[in-house]
N, C-alpha and C positions, 0 to 999 in steps of 0.2 A: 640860303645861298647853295649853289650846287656844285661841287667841285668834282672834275674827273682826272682820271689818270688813266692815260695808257702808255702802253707797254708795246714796244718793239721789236720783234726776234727775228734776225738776220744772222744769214750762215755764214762759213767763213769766205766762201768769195765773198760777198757784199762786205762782210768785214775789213777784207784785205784791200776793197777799192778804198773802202772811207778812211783808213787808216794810212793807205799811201797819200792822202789829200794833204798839202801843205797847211797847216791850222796855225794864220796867221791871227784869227779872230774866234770865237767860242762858238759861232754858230754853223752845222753843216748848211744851211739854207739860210744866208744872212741874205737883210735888201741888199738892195745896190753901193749903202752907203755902207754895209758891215753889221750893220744894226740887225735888233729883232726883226721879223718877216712880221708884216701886221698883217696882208692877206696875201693867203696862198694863192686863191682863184682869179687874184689881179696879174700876179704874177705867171703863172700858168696862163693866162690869155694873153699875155703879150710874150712869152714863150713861143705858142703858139701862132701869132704873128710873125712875130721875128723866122719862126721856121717855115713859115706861109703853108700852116695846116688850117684849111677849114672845114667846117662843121664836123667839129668834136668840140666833148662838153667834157668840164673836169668828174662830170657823174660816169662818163663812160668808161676811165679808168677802172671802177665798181664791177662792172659789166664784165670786162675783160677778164679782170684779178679772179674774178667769181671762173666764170668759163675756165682759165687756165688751169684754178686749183682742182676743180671736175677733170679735166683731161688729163693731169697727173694722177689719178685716185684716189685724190684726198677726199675721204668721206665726208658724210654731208654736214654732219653739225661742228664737224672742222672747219669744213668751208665758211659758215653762217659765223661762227666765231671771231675769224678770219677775216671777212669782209663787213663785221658791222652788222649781220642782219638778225632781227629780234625773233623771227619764226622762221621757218627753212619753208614754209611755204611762200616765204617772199622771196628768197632766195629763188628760190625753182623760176620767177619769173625774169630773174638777173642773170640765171647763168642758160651760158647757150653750148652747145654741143656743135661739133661738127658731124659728118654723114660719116666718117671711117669709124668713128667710135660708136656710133648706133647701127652702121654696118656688122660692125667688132661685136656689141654689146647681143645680137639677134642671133649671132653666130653661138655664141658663148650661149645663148639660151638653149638655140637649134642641138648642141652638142649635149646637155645637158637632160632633155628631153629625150636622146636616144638616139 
């Protein structure tokens, strides 16, 4: 049998939203009825529904979280850590950059070189 554990680290704003939450029941993401969440990805598509987003998949979340932690400077085997991925070479193909930070990043070479 395989048992996992994870681990959660949230700063103090995301603190302070969870903790202003009225906590009539034990769970931050109860179903509808209070209860345990049996699936996250049902509920995030009819999330998604409800806010009438289409074509987005709950794997793009991945995607995103990856690219934002690269745009902030968090190093790579942070990011990999971070987001779940087993070798940072799969990473490299999750996260995407924008043009200002490889404009940013060519400059910082340019400057660099002389």
């Amino acid at each position: 049998m395989l048992c996992y554990f994870n681990e959660v680290i949230i700063n103090g704003f995301q603190f302070s939203i969870i903790d202003s939450i009225e906590k009539k029941i034990d769970y931050l993401f109860p179903s509808l009825t209070g209860q345990h969440l049996k699936s996250i990805k049902k509920s995030f598509h009819n999330a998604l529904e409800k806010a009438q987003i289409e074509e987005f998949r709950f794997h793009d979340l991945r995607h995103t979280f990856s690219s934002y932690l690269a745009m902030g400077g968090i190093e790579e085997n942070t990011r990999a850590v971070f987001s779940g991925y087993s070798k940072s070479t799969i990473m490299c193909s999750y996260t995407h950059t924008n043009w200002e930070l490889k404009i940013a990043a060519v400059e910082i070479i340019g400057n660099l070189c002389g």
